[in-house]
C-alpha positions in Angstrom: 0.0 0.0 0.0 3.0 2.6 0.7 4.5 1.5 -2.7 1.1 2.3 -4.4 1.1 5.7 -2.7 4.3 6.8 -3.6 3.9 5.5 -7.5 0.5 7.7 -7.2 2.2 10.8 -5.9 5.4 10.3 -8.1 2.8 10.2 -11.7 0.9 13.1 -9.9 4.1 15.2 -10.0 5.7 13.8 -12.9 1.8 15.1 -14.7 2.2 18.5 -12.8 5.4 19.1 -14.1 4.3 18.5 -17.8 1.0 20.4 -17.4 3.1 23.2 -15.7 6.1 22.6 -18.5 3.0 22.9 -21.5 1.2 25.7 -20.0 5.0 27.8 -19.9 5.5 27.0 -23.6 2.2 27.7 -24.5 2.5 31.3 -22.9 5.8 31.4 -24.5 4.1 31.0 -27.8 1.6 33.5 -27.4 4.3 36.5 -26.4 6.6 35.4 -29.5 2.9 35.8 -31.5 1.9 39.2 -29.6 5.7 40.2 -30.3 5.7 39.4 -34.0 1.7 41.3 -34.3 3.4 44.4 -32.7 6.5 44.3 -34.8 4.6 44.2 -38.2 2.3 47.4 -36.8 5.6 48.7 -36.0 6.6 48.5 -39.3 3.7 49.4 -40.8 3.1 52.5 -39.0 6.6 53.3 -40.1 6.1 52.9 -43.7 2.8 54.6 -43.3 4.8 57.4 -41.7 7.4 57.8 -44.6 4.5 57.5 -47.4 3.1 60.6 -45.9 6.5 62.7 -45.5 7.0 61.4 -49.4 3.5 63.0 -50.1 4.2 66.0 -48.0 7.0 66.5 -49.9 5.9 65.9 -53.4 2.8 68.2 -52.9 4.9 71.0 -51.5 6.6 70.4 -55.3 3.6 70.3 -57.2 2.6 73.1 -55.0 5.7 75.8 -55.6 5.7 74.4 -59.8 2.3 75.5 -59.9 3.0 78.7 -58.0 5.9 79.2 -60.2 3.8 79.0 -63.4 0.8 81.2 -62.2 3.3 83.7 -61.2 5.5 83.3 -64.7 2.4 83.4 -67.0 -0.8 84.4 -65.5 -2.2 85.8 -68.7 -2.3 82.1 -70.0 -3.7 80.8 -66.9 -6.1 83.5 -66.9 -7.0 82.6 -70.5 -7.2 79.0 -69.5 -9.4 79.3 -67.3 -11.9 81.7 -68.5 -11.7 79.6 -71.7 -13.0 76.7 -69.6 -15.6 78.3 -68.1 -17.2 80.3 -71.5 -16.7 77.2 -73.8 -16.9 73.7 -71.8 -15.4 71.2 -73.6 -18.7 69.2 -76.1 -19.8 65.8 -75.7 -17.6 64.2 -78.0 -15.2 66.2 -76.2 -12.9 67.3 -79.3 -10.7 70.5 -78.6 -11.4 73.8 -80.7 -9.1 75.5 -82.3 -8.3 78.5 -79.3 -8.1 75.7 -76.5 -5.8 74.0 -78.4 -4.0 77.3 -79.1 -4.6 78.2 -75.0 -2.9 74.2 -74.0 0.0 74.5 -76.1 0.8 78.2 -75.2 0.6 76.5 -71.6 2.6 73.6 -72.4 5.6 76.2 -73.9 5.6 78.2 -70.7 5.9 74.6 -68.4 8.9 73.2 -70.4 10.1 77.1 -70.2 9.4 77.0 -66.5 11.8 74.0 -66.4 
């Protein structure tokens, strides 16, 4: 009877110690899976962070060009746009003769611009 209770009490610790060995690698696992889910919105919040800075910065381009070319010819952007507003383009939407005239007087002062 003392055998028996010692063989009981020895498998009861030897299962304690696997169920207590199973449950550590099974937190284990789930910080290594929390760590990995936190790097990747790391790095995505990054990237996300530098696509913004690179749009910030390319607008502020596009922005000064397009100051630069109102301020260099605004008598073509004037032209432009009050040709746009008296004669909207039709509905087969072919360019007339003095918009076309307007777009490439534009087009000379952007490469000019350059």
């Amino acid at each position: 009877m003392a055998l028996l209770n010692k063989y009981t009490i020895g498998a009861a610790a030897v299962l304690a110690l696997l169920a207590a060995i199973w449950g550590y690698g099974r937190l284990r696992y789930h910080e290594g899976v929390t760590d990995t889910q936190t790097a990747a919105k790391i790095a995505a919040a990054a990237q996300y962070a530098a696509d913004v800075a690179r749009i910030n910065a390319q607008t502020a381009t596009l922005q000064a060009k397009l100051t630069e070319l109102q301020n260099v010819h605004p008598k073509i952007v004037t032209q432009y746009r009050d040709r746009i507003v008296k004669v909207p383009l039709p509905a087969d939407c072919r360019i007339d003769p003095d918009r076309l005239h307007n777009l490439q007087a534009a087009v000379d002062a952007a490469n000019a611009a350059r």
